[in-house]
Each structure stands twice: as structure tokens, then as C-alpha cells.
C-alpha positions as semicolon CSV with decimal commas, in nm:
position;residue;x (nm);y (nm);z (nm)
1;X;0,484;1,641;-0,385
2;X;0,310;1,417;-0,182
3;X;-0,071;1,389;-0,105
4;X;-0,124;1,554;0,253
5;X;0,132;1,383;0,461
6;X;0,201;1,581;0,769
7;X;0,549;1,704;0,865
8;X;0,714;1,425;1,108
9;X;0,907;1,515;1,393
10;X;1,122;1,279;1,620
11;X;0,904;1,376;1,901
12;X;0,610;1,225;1,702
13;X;0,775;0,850;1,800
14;X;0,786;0,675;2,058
15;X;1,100;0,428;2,158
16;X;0,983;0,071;2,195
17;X;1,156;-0,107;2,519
18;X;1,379;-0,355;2,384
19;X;1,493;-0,185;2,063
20;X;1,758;-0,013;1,943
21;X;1,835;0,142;1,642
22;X;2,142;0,303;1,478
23;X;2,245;0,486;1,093
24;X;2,520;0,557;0,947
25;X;2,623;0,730;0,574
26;X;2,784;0,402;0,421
27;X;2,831;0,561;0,044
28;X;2,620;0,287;-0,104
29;X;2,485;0,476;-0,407
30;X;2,584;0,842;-0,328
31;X;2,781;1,033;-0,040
32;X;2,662;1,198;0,244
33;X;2,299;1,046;0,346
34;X;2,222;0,767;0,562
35;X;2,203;0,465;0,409
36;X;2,262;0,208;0,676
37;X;2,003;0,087;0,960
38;X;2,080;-0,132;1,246
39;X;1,845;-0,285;1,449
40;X;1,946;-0,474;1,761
41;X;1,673;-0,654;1,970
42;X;1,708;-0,770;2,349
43;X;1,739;-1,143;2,449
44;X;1,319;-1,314;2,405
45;X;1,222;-1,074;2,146
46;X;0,993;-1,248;1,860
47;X;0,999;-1,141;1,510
48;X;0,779;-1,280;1,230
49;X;0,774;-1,170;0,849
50;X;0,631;-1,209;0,544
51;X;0,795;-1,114;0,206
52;X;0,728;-1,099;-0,193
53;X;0,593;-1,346;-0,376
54;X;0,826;-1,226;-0,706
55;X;0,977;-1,544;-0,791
56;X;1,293;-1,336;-0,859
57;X;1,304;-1,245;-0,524
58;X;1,653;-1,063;-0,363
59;X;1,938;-1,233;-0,211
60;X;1,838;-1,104;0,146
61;X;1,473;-1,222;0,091
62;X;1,613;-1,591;0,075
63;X;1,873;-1,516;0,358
64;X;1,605;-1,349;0,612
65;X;1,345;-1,626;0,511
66;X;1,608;-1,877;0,652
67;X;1,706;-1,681;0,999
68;X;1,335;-1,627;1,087
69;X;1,398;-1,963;1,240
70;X;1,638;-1,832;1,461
71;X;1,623;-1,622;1,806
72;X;1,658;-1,272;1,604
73;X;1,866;-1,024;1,752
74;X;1,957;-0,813;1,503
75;X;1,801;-0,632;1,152
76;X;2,039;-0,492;0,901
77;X;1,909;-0,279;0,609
78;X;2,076;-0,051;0,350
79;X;1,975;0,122;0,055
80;X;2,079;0,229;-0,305
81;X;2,127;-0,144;-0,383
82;X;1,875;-0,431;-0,422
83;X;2,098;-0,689;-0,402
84;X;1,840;-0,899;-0,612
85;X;1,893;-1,031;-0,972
86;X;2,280;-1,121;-0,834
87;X;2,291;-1,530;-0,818
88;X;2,488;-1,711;-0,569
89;X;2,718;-1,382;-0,523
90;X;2,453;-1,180;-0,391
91;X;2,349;-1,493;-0,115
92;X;2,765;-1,463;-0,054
93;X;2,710;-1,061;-0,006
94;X;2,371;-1,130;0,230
95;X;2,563;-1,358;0,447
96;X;2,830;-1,164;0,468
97;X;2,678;-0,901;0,559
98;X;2,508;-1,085;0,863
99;X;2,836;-1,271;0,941
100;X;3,029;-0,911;1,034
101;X;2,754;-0,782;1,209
102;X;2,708;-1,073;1,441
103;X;3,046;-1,030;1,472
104;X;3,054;-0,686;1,574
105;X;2,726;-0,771;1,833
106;X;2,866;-1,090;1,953
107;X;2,542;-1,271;1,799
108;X;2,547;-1,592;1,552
109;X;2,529;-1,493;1,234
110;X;2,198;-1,639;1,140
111;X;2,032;-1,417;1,459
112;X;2,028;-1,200;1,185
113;X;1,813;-1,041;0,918
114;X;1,943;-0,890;0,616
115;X;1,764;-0,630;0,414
116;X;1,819;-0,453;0,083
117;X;1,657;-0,230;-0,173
118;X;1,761;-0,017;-0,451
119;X;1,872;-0,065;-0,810
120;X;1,824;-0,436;-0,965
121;X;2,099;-0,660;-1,081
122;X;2,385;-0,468;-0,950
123;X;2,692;-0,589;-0,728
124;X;2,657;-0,540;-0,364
125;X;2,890;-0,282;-0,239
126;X;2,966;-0,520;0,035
127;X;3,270;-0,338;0,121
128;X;3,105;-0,012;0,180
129;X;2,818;-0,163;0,396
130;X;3,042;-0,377;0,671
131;X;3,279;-0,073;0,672
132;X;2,962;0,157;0,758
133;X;2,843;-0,083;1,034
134;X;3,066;0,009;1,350
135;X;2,968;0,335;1,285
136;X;2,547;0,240;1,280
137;X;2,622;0,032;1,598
138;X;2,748;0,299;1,759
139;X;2,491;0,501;1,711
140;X;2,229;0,242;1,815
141;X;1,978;0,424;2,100
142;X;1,615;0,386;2,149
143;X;1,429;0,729;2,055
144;X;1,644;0,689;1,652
145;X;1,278;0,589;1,528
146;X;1,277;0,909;1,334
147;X;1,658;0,919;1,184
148;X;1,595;0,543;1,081
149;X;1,289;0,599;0,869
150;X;1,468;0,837;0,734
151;X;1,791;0,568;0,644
152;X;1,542;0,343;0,473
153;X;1,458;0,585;0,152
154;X;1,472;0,519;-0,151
155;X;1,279;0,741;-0,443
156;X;1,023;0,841;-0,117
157;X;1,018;1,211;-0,072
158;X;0,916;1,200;0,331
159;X;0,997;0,988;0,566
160;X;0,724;0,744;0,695
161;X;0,706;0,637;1,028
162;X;0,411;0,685;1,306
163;X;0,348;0,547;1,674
164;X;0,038;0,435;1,872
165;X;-0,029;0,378;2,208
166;X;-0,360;0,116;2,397
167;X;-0,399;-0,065;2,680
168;X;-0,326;-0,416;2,734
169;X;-0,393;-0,605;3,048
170;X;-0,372;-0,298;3,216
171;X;-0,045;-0,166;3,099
172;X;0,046;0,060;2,855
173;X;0,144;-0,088;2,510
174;X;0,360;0,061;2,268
175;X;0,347;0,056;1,890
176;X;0,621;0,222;1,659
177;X;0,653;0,130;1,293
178;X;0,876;0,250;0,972
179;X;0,819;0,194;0,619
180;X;0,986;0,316;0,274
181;X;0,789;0,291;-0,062
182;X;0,708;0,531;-0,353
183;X;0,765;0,326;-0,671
184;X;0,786;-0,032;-0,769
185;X;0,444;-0,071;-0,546
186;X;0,193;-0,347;-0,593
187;X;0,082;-0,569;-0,323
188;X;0,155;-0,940;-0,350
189;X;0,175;-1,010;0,021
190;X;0,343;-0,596;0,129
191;X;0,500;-0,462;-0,139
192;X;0,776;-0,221;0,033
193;X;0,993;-0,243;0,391
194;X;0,829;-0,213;0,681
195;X;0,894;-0,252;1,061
196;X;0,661;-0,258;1,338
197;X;0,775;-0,291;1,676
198;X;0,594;-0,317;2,015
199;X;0,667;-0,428;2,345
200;X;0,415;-0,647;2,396
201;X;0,447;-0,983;2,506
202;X;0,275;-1,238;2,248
203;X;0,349;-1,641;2,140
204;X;0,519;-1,658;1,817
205;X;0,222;-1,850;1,640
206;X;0,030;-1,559;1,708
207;X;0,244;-1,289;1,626
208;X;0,307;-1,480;1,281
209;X;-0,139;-1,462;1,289
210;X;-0,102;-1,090;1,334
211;X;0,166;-1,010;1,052
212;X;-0,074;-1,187;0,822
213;X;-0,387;-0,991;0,918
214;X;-0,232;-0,638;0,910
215;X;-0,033;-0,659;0,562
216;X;-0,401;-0,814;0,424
217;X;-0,588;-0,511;0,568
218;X;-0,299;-0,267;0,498
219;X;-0,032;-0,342;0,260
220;X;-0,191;-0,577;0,022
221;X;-0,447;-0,315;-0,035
222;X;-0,230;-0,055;-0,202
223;X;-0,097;0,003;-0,551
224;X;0,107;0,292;-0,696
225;X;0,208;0,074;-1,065
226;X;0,088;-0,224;-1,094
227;X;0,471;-0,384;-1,005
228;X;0,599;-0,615;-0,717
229;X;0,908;-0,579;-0,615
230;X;1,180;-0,834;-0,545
231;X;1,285;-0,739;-0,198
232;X;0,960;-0,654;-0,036
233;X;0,944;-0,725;0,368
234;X;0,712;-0,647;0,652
235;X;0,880;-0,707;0,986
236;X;0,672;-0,739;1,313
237;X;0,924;-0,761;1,660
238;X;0,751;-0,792;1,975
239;X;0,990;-0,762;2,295
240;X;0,730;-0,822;2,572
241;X;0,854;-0,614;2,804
242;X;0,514;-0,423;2,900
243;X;0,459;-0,654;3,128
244;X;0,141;-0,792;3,048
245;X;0,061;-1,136;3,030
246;X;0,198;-1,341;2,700
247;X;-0,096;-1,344;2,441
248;X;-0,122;-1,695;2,349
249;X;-0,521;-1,707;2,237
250;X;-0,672;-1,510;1,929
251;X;-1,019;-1,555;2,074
252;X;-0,933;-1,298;2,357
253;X;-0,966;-0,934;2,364
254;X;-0,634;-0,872;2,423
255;X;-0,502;-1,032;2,110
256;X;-0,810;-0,824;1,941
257;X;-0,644;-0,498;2,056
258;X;-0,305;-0,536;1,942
259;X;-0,406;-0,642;1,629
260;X;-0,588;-0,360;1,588
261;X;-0,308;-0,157;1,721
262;X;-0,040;-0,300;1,491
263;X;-0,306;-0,323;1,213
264;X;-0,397;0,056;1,275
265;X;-0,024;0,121;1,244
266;X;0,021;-0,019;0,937
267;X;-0,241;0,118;0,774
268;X;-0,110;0,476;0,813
269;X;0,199;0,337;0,677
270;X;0,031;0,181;0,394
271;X;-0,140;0,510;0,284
272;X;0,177;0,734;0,347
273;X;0,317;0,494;0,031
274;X;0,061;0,572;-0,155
275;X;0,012;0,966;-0,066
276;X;0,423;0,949;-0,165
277;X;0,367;0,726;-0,450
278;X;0,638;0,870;-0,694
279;X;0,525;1,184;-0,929
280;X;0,177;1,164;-0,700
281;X;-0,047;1,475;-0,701
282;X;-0,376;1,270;-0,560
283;X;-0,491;1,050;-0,357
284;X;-0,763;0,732;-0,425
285;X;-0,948;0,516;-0,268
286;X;-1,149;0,265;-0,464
287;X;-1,425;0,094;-0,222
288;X;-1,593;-0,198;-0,412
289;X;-1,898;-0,274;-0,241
290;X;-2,203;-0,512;-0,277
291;X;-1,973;-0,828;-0,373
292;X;-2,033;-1,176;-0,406
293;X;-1,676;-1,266;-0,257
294;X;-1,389;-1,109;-0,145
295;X;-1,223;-1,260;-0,474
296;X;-1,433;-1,053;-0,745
297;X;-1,418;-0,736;-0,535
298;X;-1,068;-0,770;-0,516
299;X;-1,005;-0,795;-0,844
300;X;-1,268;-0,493;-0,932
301;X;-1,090;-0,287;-0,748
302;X;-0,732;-0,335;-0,858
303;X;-0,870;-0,348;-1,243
304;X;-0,928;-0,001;-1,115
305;X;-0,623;0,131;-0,941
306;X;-0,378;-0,038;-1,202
307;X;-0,537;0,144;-1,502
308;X;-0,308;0,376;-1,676
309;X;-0,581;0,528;-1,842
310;X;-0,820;0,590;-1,517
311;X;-0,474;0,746;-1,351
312;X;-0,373;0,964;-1,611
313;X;-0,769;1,085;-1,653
314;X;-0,765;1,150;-1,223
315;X;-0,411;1,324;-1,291
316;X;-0,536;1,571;-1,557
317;X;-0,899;1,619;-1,336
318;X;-1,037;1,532;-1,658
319;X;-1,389;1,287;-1,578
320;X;-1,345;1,068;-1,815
321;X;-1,517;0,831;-1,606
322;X;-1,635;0,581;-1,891
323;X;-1,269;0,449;-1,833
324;X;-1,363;0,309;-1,491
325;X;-1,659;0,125;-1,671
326;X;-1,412;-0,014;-1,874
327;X;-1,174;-0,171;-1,605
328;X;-1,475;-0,316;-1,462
329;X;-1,585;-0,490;-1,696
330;X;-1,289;-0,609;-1,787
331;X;-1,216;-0,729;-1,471
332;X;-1,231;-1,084;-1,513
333;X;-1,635;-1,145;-1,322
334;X;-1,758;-1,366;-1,620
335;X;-2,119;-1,339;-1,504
336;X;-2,098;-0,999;-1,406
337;X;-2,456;-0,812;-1,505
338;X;-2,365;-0,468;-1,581
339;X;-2,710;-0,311;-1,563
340;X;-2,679;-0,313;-1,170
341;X;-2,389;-0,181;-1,131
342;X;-2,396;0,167;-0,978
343;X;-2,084;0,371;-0,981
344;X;-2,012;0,665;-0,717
345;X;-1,737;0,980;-0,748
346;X;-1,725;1,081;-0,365
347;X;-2,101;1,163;-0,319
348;X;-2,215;1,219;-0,728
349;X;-2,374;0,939;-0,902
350;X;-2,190;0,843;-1,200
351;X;-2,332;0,550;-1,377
352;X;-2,649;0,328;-1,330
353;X;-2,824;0,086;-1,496
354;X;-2,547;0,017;-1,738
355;X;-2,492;0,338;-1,839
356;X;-2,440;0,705;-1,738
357;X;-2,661;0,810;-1,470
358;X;-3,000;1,051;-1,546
359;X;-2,949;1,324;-1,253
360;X;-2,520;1,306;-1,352
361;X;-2,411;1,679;-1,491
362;X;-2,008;1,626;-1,609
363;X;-1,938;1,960;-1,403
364;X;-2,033;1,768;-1,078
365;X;-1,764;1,507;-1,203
366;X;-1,524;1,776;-1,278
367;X;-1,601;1,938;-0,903
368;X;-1,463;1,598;-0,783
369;X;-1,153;1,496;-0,986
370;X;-1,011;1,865;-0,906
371;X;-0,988;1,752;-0,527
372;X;-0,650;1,611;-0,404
373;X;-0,822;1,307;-0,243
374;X;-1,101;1,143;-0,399
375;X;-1,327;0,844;-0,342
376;X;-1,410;0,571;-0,629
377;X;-1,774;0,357;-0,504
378;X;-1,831;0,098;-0,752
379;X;-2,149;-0,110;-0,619
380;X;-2,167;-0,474;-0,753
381;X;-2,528;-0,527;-0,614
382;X;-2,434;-0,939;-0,619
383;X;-2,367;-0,992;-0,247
384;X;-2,275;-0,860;0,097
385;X;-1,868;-0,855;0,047
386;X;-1,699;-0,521;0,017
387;X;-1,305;-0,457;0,013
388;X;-1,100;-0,114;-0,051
389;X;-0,770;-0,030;-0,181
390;X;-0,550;0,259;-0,191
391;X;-0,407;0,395;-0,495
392;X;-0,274;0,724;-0,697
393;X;-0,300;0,872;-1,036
394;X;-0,024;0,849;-1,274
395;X;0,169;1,192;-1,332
396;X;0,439;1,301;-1,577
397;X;0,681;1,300;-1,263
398;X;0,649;0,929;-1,272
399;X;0,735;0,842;-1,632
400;X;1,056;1,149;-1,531
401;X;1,198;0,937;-1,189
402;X;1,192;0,608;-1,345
403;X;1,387;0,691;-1,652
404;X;1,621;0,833;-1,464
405;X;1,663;0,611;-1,162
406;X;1,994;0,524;-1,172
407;X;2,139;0,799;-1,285
């Protein structure tokens, strides 16, 4: 089950002016459960992106990458399909896809974005999906936030979706985002979907500024397996109808507070993945602290959080802790001087001086690894630099889902 995620309600978000959203049950993969989201946008929204870095990356990766150029006006995503690993067929199934929605909306075709995820080197249903999407537009209305995370789903047990609310320029600002990932999770710019929206007002150079930021702070620090997927997206839309003055300077403290708004947002988002990362019983952080650069504490901490054998130990509460020693060391810091290194379990000691620590006792360990969330300190002592990523152990519940995935 997942790690402490609390029950959402549709109360819980907020509608965003300017956005609508819609579902329908398009019987992509299996009958009966929403599988379709439409987005539409009102005329002057902005909406900037970023996507995976897989080289193998999904037909409606290279079809959204091209429309960002456009005035977006619409998002269409489905599930139970990846559309990726299809060739020129798949680009033909994106585009369609976009084609018969614009249609439908009275939009160009390239206003807009096509989404996908699911199962891997399977035909599009295309059929299915542009027969499901009168039924999504229909449905379109502003407070669907919850219903739509909902539509996104994949392997994810709970929905994932959370709002926030600050002060811009004296008006109220509004921040509502969605996100689906369990498996298939390792950052490589945000490894999952995601959607932000807000109705502030904000240039499109800086919005693209802001995207950036948050996935580095929030999404690029979390890892449930080690893999990056082929159809990862993170969508920010801005409709600027708050009615504050555009944001058009990052050296203002207006920019400051909706990236911290929108950063805030997806960091909740970013951790919900994790706490629902699939077969996931706890819940890690792993702070690297004491770095020379961001570089060598970055790759510290994922040594870390992609060990099987430090995820399996935190799984069984068994402190076998010499394992983290291990994936230190290994790394990849060539000068690295183990003997002042100081590891940390929560609050007990663990290692020092290049070896186990003198005051450590294993049941103090064992106190720690039985807790649902626990925190990994590994102290470099070679700098000033710290970074921290999210992760999970590795249960028998994963190894069960993924054989069975498309069955």
C-alpha cells in the first residue's frame, strides 16, 4: 500500500481560471475506468514542457515537442498504451489523435499536445481513443481536477493531485497540479506525467525558467527503479487571468513566489510517486551532505537509492547498513577519502572514520529500519554542497506487478 498518502477528495482542489478538463472510459486496455483526459486552455494561455531524455522516446513525446511552438489550446492524454517503440505508425496515431480533437474544438491541430503511457511497443488503439473524445469534451468543467488525476493511472494505487494558494501582486494566485507514476521511475529530466496549472500571468521565457527549476528540485530527485521511461512529461500552463501584472523578470519577488509555489507543488507530487512507488512499504530520503559539487553528491545519493541490495535490506528492516558503504564507494568520486565519511540512520550514528561507528548498537539500527519513513545522512566532509533525493525500498510486490503487467 502506499507510504502515508492522505485520502484525496475533490474538495481538496482548486479549479484554475482558464482550464478545463474532461474524462471519459475509452476501453484502451480494459472496460469501465477512465482512461481519457482532455484538457482545453483559453485563448493567451502559455504552456512550457520538458520530457525524457530516453533516446527511445514515445511517438507523442516527438509530436508534443513539435506543438510547444504553437499557441496550445488543448492537452490530450490516455492510458493503457505507450504509444512508444511504434515507428512512423505511432507519429501517424499521435497526429491523429490531435487532428480529431482540434477538430472536435475547432483548434489547429498542432494547438495540441498529445500524451500517452502504458504498455511498450504496442499498436495505438487509435480507434478507441478519437471515439472516446466527444464524450471527454463533453465533460470538460473546471472543478474535474480530482476525476482527471484519477484518468491518468497507470500501475499507481491513489490518485495524485494537490493545490496551493499565495499572493502575487496583491491577488490571489492559484496552483493545481496532477501527476501519475509508480513504476518505470528514474529521473532523467521528470520521469512520470505531470501537470501544473496556475492562473498567473508570466512571459513564456520565464515560465520555460520555472519548469526547469521545479522538475530539478522535485522530479529529478526521485527514484523508485533505477528506469526512465519513454514517455515522461511535465507540463506547466499558466492562463494569467489573476490579474496581476505579467512576470517578465526572475530577479523580482514575484517570480520568486511562484516558483516556489509551483516548485512546492511539485514536490508533493514528486514524493506521492515515490510513497506509491509500486510494491512500496517505506519511504526514503537520502540527504548527501558536506559535498564538493552538486555532481558527486548527486551521484552519492542515487548510488544509494538505485541499490537493489540497500532496498531489499530497508524492505526486510534488516540494518544491513554496510551495503550503503558499499554504494558509496562505489559511486564513481575517484578521490573520495573514506575515513571522513560519517554516515547517519535518522538521528543514530552509523559509520565513522571508515568504519562502523564506536557508540553504534545494531538494535538502534534495527529501531530505525522498522519505521515506515526513514532518513539516510551520508556526510562527505569535502565541501559545502548538499542535495537530497527521494526513494523506496524494493518489495516482493514489485518483482509480482511487473511480471504481470500486461496481463
Amino acid at each position: 500500500m502506499p507510504v502515508n498518502i492522505p485520502q484525496l477528495t475533490p474538495e481538496q482542489l482548486l479549479p484554475v481560471a482558464g482550464v478545463t478538463l474532461g474524462v471519459a472510459q475509452a476501453g484502451i486496455k480494459k472496460a469501465n475506468r477512465k482512461d481519457l483526459l482532455v484538457i482545453i486552455l483559453d485563448a493567451g494561455t502559455k504552456v512550457a514542457g520538458i520530457f525524457t531524455q530516453n533516446r527511445f522516446c514515445a511517438a507523442p513525446v516527438f509530436v508534443a515537442k513539435q506543438h510547444l511552438a504553437q499557441a496550445v489550446r488543448a492537452l490530450v492524454i490516455n492510458t493503457g498504451n505507450a504509444n512508444a517503440g511504434t515507428g512512423d505508425t505511432g507519429i501517424f496515431h499521435a497526429q491523429k489523435t490531435c487532428t480529431e480533437l482540434a477538430r472536435l474544438l475547432d483548434f489547429a491541430p498542432q494547438q495540441v499536445l498529445p500524451f500517452s503511457t502504458g504498455v511498450i511497443m504496442e499498436p495505438l488503439p487509435v480507434d478507441r481513443i478519437v471515439q472516446g473524445l466527444p464524450a471527454a469534451v463533453a465533460n470538460c468543467k473546471s472543478d474535474n481536477w480530482f476525476d482527471a488525476a484519477h484518468a491518468i493511472m497507470t500501475t499507481d494505487i491513489v490518485p495524485k493531485a494537490i493545490s496551493k494558494q499565495v499572493q502575487i501582486g496583491g491577488k490571489t494566485v492559484t496552483v493545481t497540479g496532477i501527476a501519475k507514476g509508480s513504476g518505470m521511475i528514474r529521473p532523467n529530466m521528470a520521469t512520470m506525467l505531470g501537470y501544473i496549472a496556475t492562473d498567473a500571468a508570466i512571459s513564456q521565457t520565464m515560465l520555460q525558467k520555472l519548469v526547469q527549476h521545479a522538475a530539478d528540485h522535485s522530479f529529478n530527485r526521485i527514484t523508485v527503479d533505477g528506469d526512465t521511461s519513454t514517455n515522461d512529461a511535465f507540463i506547466v500552463i499558466a492562463t494569467a487571468k489573476a490579474g496581476h501584472k505579467e512576470i517578465v523578470n526572475p530577479d523580482t519577488e514575484e517570480f520568486c513566489q511562484l516558483q516556489d509555489a509551483i516548485t512546492a507543488v511539485a514536490v508533493k507530487l514528486a514524493k506521492m510517486i515515490v510513497r506509491d512507488g509500486e510494491g512500496a512499504t517505506k519511504f526514503i530520503t537520502v540527504k548527501v551532505e558536506d559535498g564538493k559539487n552538486l555532481d558527486e553528491c548527486t551521484k552519492v545519493a542515487y548510488a544509494i537509492a538505485h541499490s537493489p541490495l540497500v532496498k531489499t535490506a530497508f524492505f526486510a528492516s534488516d540494518p544491513n547498513l554496510g551495503r550503503i558503504l558499499a554504494a558509496i564507494g562505489y559511486a564513481g568520486i575517484d578521490d573520495l577519502e573514506v575515513a571522513g565519511i560519517q554516515l547517519y540512520l535518522d538521528d543514530v550514528m552509523v559509520a565513522d572514520k571508515g568504519g562502523r561507528a564506536s557508540n553504534y548498537h545494531e538494535e538502534d539500527g534495527q529501531r530505525v529500519m522498522n519505521q515506515s519513513e526513514i532518513t539516510i545522512r551520508v556526510i562527505l566532509n569535502r565541501g559545502s554542497v548538499s542535495t537530497t533525493v527521494w526513494t523506496c525500498d524494493f518489495s516482493y510486490d514489485y518483482v509480482k506487478i511487473n511480471a504481470s503487467y500486461r496481463s
